[in-house]
Structure formats: structure tokens, C-alpha cells
PLY file of the C-alpha trace (Angstrom):
ply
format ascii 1.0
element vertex 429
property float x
property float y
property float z
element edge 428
property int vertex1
property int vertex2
end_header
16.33 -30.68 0.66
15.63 -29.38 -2.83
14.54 -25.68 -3.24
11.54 -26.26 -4.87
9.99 -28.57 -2.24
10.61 -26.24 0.51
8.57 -23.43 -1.91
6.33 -26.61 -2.43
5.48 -27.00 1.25
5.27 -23.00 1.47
2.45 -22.88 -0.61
0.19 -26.22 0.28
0.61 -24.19 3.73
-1.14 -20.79 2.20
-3.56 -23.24 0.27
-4.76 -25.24 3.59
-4.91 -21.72 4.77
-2.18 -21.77 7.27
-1.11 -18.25 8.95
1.69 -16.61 6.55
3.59 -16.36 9.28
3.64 -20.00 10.27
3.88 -21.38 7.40
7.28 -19.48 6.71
8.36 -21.03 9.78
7.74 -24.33 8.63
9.68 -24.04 5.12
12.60 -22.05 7.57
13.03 -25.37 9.76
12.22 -27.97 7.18
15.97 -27.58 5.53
17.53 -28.17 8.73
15.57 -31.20 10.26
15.56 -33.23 6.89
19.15 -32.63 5.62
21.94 -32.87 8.18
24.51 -31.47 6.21
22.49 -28.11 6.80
24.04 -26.34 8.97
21.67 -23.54 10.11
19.53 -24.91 13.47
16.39 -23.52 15.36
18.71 -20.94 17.19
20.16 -19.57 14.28
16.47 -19.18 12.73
15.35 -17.71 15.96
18.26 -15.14 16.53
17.43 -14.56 12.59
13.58 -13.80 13.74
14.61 -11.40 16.69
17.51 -10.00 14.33
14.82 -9.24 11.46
12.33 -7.15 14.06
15.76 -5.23 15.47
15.54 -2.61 13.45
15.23 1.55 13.86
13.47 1.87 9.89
10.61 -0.99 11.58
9.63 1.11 13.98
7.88 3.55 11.56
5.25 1.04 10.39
3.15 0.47 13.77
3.16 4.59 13.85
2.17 5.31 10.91
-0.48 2.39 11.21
-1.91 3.92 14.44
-1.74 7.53 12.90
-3.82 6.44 10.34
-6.72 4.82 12.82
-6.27 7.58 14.45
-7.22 10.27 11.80
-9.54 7.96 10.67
-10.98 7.91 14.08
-11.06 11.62 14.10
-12.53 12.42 10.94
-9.94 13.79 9.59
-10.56 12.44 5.83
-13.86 13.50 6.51
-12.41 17.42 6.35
-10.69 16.46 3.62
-12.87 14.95 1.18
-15.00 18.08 1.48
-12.28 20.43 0.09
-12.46 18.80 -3.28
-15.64 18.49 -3.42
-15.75 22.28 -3.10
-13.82 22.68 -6.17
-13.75 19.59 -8.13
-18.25 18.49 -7.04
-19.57 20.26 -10.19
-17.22 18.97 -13.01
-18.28 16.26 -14.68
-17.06 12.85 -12.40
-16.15 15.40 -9.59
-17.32 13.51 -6.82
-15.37 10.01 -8.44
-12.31 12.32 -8.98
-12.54 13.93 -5.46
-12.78 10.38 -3.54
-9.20 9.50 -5.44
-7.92 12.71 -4.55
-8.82 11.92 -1.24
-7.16 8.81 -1.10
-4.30 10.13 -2.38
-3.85 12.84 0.60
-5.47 9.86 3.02
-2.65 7.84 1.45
0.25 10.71 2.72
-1.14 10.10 5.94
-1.32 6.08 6.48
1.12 4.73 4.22
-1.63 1.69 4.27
-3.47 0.47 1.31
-6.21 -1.15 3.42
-6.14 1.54 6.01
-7.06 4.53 3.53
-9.78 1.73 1.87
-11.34 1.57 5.16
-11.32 5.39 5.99
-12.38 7.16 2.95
-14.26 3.86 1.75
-16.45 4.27 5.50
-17.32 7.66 4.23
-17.05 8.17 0.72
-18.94 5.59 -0.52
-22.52 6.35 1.31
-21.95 9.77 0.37
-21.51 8.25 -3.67
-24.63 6.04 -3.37
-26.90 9.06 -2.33
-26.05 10.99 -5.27
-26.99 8.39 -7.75
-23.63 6.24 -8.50
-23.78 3.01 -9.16
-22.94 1.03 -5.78
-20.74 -1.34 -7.21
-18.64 1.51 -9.11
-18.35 3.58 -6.11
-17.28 0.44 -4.32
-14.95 -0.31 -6.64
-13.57 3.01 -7.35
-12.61 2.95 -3.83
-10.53 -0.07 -3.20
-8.47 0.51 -6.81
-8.02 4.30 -5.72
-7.25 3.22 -1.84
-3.62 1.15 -3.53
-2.78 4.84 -3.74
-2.15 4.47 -0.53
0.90 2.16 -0.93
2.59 4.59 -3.72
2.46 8.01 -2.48
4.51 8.72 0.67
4.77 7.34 3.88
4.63 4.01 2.29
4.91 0.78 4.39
5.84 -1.37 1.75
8.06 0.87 0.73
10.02 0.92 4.35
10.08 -2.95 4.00
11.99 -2.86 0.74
14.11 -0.65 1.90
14.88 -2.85 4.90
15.26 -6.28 2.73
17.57 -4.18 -0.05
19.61 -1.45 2.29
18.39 1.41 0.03
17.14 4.71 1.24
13.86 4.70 2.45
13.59 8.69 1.74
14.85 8.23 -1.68
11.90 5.44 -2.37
9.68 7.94 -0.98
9.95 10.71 -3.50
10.39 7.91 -5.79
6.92 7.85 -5.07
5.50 10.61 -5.72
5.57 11.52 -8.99
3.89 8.19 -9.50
1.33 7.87 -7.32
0.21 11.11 -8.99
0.12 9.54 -12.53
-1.80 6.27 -11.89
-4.25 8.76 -9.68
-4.40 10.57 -12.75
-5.10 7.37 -14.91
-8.04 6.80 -12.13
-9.38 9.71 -12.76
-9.81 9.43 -16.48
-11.01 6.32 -16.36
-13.95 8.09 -13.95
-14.89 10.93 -16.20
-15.13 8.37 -18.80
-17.60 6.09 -16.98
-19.58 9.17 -15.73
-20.20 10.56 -19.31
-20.99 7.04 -20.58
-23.87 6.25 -17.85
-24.42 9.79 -16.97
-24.72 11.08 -13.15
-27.24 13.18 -11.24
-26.57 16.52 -11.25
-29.58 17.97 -9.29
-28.13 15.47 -6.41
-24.86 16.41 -6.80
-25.33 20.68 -7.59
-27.39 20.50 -3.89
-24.28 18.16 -2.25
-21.89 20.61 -3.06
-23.89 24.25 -3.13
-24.27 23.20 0.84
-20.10 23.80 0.92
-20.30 26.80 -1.08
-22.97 28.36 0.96
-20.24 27.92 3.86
-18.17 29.75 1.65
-14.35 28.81 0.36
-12.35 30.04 3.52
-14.80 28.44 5.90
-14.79 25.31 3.78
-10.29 25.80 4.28
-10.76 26.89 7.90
-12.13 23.70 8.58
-10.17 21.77 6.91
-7.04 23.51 7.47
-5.40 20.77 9.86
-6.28 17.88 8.00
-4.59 19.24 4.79
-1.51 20.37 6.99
-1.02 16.62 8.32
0.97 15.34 5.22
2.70 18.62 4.65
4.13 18.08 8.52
5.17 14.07 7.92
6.30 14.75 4.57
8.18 18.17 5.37
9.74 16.40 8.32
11.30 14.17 6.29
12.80 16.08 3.29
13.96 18.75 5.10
15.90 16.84 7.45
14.34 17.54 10.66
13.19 13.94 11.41
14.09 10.60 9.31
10.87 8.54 8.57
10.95 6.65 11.83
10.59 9.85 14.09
8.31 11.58 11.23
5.88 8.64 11.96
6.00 9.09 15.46
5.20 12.73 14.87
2.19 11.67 12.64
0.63 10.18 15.83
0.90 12.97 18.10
0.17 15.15 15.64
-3.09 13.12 14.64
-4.07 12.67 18.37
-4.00 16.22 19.10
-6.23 17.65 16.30
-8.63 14.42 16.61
-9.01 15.13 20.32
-8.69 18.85 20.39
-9.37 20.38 17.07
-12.13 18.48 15.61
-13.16 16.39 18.17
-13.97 13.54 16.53
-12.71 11.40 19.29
-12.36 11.49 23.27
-10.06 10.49 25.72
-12.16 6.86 26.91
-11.46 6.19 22.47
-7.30 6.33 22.98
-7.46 2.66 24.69
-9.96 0.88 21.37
-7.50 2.81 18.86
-4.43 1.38 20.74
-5.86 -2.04 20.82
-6.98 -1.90 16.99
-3.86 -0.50 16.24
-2.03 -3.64 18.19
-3.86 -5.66 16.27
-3.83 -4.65 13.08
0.50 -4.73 13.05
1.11 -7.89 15.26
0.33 -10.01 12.65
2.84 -8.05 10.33
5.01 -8.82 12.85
5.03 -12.05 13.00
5.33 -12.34 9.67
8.11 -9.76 9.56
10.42 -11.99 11.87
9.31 -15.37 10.05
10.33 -13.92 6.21
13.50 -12.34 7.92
14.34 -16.37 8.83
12.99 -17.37 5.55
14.92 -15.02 3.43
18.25 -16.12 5.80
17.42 -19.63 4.80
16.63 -19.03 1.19
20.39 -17.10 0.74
22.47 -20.00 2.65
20.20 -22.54 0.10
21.87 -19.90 -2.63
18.43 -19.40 -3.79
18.85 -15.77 -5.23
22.24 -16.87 -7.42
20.23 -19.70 -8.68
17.58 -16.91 -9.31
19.28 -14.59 -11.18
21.93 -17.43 -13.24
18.80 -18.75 -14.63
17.07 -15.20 -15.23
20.45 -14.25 -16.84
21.25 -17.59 -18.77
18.03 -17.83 -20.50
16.95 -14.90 -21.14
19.38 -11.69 -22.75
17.42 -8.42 -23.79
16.19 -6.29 -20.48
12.88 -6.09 -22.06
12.29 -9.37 -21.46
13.47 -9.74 -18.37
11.67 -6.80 -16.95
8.79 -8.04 -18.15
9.01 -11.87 -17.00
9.74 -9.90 -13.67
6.92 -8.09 -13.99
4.01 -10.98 -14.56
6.33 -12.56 -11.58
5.22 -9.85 -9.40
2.01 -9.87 -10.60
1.82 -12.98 -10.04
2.76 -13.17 -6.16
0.77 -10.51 -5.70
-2.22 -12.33 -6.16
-1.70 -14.98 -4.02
0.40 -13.78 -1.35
0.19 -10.26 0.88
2.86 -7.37 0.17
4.75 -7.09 3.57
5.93 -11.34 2.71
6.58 -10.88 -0.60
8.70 -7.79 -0.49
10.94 -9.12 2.06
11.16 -12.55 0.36
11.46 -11.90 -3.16
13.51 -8.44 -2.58
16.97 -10.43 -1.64
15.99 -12.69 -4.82
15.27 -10.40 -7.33
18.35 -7.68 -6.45
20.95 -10.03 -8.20
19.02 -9.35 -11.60
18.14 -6.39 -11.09
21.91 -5.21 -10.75
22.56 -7.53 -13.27
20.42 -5.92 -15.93
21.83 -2.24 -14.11
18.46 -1.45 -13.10
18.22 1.37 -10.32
17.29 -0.08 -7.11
15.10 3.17 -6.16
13.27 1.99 -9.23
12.78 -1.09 -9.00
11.13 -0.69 -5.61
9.00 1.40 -7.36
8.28 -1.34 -9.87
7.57 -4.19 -7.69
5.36 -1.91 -4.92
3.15 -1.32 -7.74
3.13 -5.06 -8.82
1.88 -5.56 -5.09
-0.30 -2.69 -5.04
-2.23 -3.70 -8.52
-2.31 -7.26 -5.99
-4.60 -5.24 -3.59
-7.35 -5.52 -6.24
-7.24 -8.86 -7.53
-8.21 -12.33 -6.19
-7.58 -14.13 -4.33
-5.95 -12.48 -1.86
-6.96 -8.62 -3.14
-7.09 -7.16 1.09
-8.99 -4.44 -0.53
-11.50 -6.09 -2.20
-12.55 -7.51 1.18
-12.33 -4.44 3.01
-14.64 -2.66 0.47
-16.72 -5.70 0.46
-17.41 -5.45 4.15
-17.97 -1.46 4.20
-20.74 -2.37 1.39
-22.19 -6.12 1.56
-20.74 -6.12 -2.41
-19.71 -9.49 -3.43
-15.67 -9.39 -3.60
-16.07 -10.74 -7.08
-18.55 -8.29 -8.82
-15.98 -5.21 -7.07
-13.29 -7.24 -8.60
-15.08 -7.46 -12.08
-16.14 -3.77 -11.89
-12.58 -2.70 -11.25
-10.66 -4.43 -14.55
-10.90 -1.42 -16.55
-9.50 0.64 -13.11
-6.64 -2.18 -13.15
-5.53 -2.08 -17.11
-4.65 1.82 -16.02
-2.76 1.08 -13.30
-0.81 -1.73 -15.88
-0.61 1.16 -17.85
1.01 2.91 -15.45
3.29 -0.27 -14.44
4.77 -0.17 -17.73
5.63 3.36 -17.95
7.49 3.21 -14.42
9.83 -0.08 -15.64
10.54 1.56 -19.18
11.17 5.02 -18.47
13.40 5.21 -14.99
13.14 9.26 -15.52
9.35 8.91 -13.67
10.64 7.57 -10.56
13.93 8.91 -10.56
12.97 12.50 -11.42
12.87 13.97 -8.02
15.87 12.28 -6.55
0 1
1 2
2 3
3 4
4 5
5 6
6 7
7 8
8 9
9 10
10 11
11 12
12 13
13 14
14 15
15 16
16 17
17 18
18 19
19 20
20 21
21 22
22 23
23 24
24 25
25 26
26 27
27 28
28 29
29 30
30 31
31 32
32 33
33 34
34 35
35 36
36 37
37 38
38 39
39 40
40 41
41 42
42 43
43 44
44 45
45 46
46 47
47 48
48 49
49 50
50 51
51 52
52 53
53 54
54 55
55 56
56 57
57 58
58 59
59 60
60 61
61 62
62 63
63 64
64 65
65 66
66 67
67 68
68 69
69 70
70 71
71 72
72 73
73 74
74 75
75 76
76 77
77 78
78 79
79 80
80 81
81 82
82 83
83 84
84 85
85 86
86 87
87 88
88 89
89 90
90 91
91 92
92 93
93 94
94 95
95 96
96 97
97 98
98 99
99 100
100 101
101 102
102 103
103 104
104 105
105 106
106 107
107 108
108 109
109 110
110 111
111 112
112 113
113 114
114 115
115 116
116 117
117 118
118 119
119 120
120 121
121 122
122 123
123 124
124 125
125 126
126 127
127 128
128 129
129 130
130 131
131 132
132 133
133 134
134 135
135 136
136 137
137 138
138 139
139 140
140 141
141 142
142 143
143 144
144 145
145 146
146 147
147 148
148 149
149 150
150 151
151 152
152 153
153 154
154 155
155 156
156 157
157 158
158 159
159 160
160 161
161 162
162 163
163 164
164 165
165 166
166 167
167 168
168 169
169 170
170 171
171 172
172 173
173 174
174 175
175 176
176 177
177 178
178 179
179 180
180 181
181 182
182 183
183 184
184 185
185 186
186 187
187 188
188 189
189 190
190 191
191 192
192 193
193 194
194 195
195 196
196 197
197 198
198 199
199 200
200 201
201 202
202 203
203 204
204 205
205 206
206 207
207 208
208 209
209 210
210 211
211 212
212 213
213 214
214 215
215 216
216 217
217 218
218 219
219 220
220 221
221 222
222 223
223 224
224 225
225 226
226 227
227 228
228 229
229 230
230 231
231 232
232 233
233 234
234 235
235 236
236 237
237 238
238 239
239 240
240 241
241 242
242 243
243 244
244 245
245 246
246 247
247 248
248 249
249 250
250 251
251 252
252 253
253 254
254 255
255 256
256 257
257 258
258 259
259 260
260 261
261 262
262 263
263 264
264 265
265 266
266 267
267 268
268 269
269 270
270 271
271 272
272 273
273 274
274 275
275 276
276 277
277 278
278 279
279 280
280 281
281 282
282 283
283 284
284 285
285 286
286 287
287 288
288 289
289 290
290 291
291 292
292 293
293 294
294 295
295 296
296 297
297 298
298 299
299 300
300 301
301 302
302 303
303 304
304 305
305 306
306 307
307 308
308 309
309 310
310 311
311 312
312 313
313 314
314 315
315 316
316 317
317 318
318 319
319 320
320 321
321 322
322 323
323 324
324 325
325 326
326 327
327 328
328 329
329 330
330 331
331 332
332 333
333 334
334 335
335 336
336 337
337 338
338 339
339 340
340 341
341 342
342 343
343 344
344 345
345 346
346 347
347 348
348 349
349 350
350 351
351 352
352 353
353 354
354 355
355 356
356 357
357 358
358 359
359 360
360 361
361 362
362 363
363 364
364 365
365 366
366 367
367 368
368 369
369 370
370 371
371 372
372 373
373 374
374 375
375 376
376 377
377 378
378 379
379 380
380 381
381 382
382 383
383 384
384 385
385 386
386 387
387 388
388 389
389 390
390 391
391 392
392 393
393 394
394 395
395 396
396 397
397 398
398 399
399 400
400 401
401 402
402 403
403 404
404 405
405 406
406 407
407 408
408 409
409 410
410 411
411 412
412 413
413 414
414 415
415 416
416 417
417 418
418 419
419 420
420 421
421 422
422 423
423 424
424 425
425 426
426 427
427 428
């Protein structure tokens, strides 16, 4: 069976809106049932499937997902929104700039797009609305700043590509950093911009934050102390050796559990059993689409679907300009129409043969296409957190999409600088 009718049937499966997950299975067994001379059967696929979800660097991502319902359970961005409101709430865009801030710690603590959407986004955004913003803007600013979440480390996607290319996952995540910093600080412009150009409310916003500094700055810290300590615990785990991701996210949750339940008491003991179930329920269907891309991918390199890839990459086109940037509006591309976790794991074993051809780093060119995905958070069709901001607000997904173009040319901005200047990513390796 040709390639391109097996990516053919893939996709009329996504358009009839058939689960990811299933419809992977479907192009995995259509191969084998419709050409004989193909060798690889249903028990190959489903050893494949089990072989995929047998793996150590896995286990991090339903940890770090249930750490981050967890703090978000517990208030913990709550505590941590307030300490930059404290010092950023009187500058001109400070509250804008301290919800991306926020993101960016609540990021360090998920490692979930969505997931830091949904948490700061919960609280954030009411907060913005009182003091005069524009709904749709503070909506907006929200679900562009919560892809933050996917850059700076822990970073799920970032565990997947490391699992579908064999490179370090500790590497990608100081890769990371550096940045996750940058676009933040892209966000941020953009918000001081917009604030000067429609103007904000000061009286609102002077009264919002003299109620902090009436508590006073170490109060304000005191407070807040354990929530800012959380990412300095998983991170410092990490990078100094004392636990590889996996056991770092682990950490995360008892670490999470035990201020939520004891510190700030955001949550009791009767809570443990909903977060557990929402936290089963948010990865299980990750999981089934982790096993079904793992058979998909197997099936793609016995079709010799990533030579074919990168001969015709190679062949036709011969500066690395171009071909970083056809890769690029690829990426893009995919990430429009198709959710991060599938498309890393798919297109990862396709696109390495390029990328090694054109001697890219692999560190950065996870980098690279995690930001492709992330700018796919934002955009329709798919764009996860357009819907989750949509649902914290009752904004239509469309007018948070229009409202956030400006937010998205930054983070193409951005994009850019990380595939023509490897010294970003690669700095703190």
C-alpha cells in the first residue's frame, strides 16, 4: 500500500473526528491487511504498542500531570501570582506582565501547556477583568502565555522527543530555558505595548496591589515561600544529579501534596480521590495515543518512510536555510491540525534523517519543533488552549484566536531566532 494513502486514511480519520489514537491504529494495520508481502502482523503492532508505553523516561509525564492538578488544586499559583504583582502591579502592563511571569513559574511546575492555561487562566483572568482589561485580551494573553508551559522545564513534550530521538531529556531541558525566557519576554512587550495604546486603570490597579503592600514584602514572601520553592526543588533535583526527571516528577507530587494539604490548605484529604481521577483522565488518553504512534512510527520506518523523507528534503532542496524553513511551516503546519504528544513521536523518527543531514543539533532541533507545536496551542483548529481559555471565559475560540495574532508573530519571532542561532538553545549545555 502506497505511503501516501495510509497518511490519506490518517487524516479523513481526524477529519470525521475519529479518536487520534484510533485512527493511528487504523493506518498501523491497514499496510498489513491490504498488501501481503508486508510482513509486520497485529502481534508485531501490538508488542510495538506495549513496547512504546515500556519505558522509565514515560513515567514522568502522568507525575508531573498530577503535580500540576495538584498545585492547581492547592492554590499554589494563587501564592504565586501575588509575588509579582507585589513588585511588577504598578508598572505600566504589570498585572499583563505578572500573569506571564506566572505562567512561566506555573509552567516549571506542570510541564503542561493546557494545565498552566487552566490554573493561572481560573484565576488570573477574573482578577484582569476587575481591574479594567479588556476580557478578550486578558483571555487571550493567557492561553499564548500558558504555551510557556511547554518550553520552560519540566516539559512533556519535551520527554516525548526525547523518547522518539534517544537524546537527553535533561539536556532538552536547559535547552529550554533560556528560551522560554525570551518568547516570555517577547509577551511581555507586546503587553506594555497594548496597555499604553488603550490605556489601563490605575486607581483599580494602585488599590489591587497597595492591599499586598500593606501586608508588607516579607509577609507577601512568607506566604508565598513554598510555592516559589516548588520549581527550585524539581528543577534542582534534576541538575544536580540527585534524581533524573522521572523520580524529580515523582517528587513534584509529594512535594505538591504536602504543602496543598498542610501548608496552605487549599485542599483536604476527601479532594486526593477527584485529583487522582482527573489526573487518570487527563493522561489515559495520552496513553493511548502514546502506544498507537509508537506502532505507527514502527510501521512508518519498515514502509522506509523517513529515508524517503529526508532523500526528497535533501534532493530538492540544497541551502539549510531553506530547508529549515520548509521544516519549519511543516511544523507549523501539523501543529494546527494535529495535538503535540502525536506529532512529536511521529514526525521525530522522520525528520532526524534531515536534521543530521543538514548537521543540525538534535538538542536544538527539539527545541525548534516544541515551539512549532507550542505556537499550535494557539491556533485553529485544534489550538487545546484556545478551548481551555474559551471555557474559563464563555469567549468565542475565534475572537481569543484573532486577539492573540500579534501575541503569535512574537513567538514566530522567537521561532526564528532559536533555528538560526543554535547558541540560544545550546548556551547552557
Amino acid at each position: 500500500m502506497p505511503v501516501a494513502v495510509v497518511f490519506l486514511i490518517f487524516v479523513i480519520g481526524l477529519i470525521i473526528a475519529i479518536p487520534v489514537s484510533i485512527a493511528l491504529g487504523i493506518a498501523s494495520v491497514l499496510p498489513g491487511l491490504f498488501d501481503p508481502s508486508f510482513t509486520v502482523g497485529a502481534k508485531y503492532l501490538i508488542r510495538a504498542m506495549f513496547g512504546g508505553l515500556d519505558s522509565f523516561p514515560l513515567l514522568a509525564v502522568p507525575m508531573f500531570v498530577l503535580s500540576g492538578i495538584i498545585m492547581a488544586k492547592g492554590g499554589i499559583s494563587r501564592k504565586i501570582f501575588d509575588v509579582f504583582v507585589y513588585f511588577l502591579g504598578n508598572l505600566t502592563a504589570g498585572m499583563p506582565c505578572a500573569v506571564i511571569v506566572t505562567c512561566l513559574f506555573y509552567g516549571a511546575i506542570s510541564g503542561s501547556a493546557p494545565a498552566t492555561v487552566a490554573a493561572v487562566g481560573s484565576m488570573t483572568i477574573p482578577v484582569l477583568c476587575r481591574l479594567g482589561y479588556d476580557k478578550i485580551f486578558a483571555t487571550s494573553i493567557v492561553a499564548v502565555a500558558g504555551g510557556l508551559g511547554v518550553i520552560i522545564p519540566p516539559s512533556i513534550p519535551f520527554i516525548m522527543f526525547g523518547m522518539a530521538s534517544g537524546a537527553s531529556v535533561s539536556d532538552l531541558f536547559l535547552a529550554g530555558i533560556i528560551p522560554g525566557l525570551i518568547i516570555g519576554g517577547l509577551l511581555m512587550v507586546y503587553a506594555i505595548y497594548h496597555c499604553r495604546r488603550y490605556g489601563e486603570d490605575k486607581e483599580k490597579i494602585r488599590a489591587e496591589v497597595a492591599s499586598l503592600h500593606e501586608k508588607g514584602l516579607v509577609n507577601v514572601l512568607k506566604e508565598s515561600f513554598f510555592a516559589l520553592l516548588s520549581p527550585v526543588i524539581i528543577l534542582g533535583c534534576i541538575y544536580s544529579g540527585v534524581a533524573s526527571p522521572t523520580e524529580a516528577a515523582v517528587i513534584s507530587v509529594f512535594y505538591a501534596l504536602i504543602v496543598s494539604l498542610f501548608i496552605y490548605k487549599g485542599m483536604k484529604i476527601s479532594d486526593i480521590w477527584n485529583v487522582l481521577v482527573e489526573g487518570i483522565k487527563t493522561f489515559t488518553p495520552i496513553l493511548f495515543i502514546l502506544a498507537a504512534s509508537t506502532a505507527f512510527s514502527r510501521v512508518l520506518t519498515l514502509m522506509q518512510v523517513p529515508q524517503a523523507v529526508s532523500t526528497f528534503i535533501l534532493d530538492n532542496f540544497s541551502n539549510k536555510i531553506v530547508i529549515l524553513l520548509v521544516i519549519n511551516l511543516f511544523l507549523l503546519l501539523v501543529g494546527m491540525v494535529m495535538d503535540t504528544t502525536p506529532a512529536i513521536l511521529i514526525l521525530t523518527p522522520i525528520l532526524m534523517p534531515v536534521i543530521a543531514g543538514i548537521g543540525m543539533n538534535p538538542i536544538q532541533f527539539g527545541v525548534v519543533m516544541v515551539v512549532n507545536l507550542a505556537i499550535g496551542f494557539v491556533t485553529p483548529p485544534i489550538g487545546v488552549n484556545l478551548f481551555v481559555a474559551s471555557a474559563l471565559t464563555d469567549v468565542p475560540v475565534m475572537e481569543i484566536a484573532r486577539k492573540a495574532m500579534p501575541m503569535i508573530g512574537f513567538f514566530l519571532l522567537a521561532l526564528l531566532l532559536f533555528t538560526f542561532v543554535p547558541q540560544i538553545s545550546l548556551l547552557l549545555l
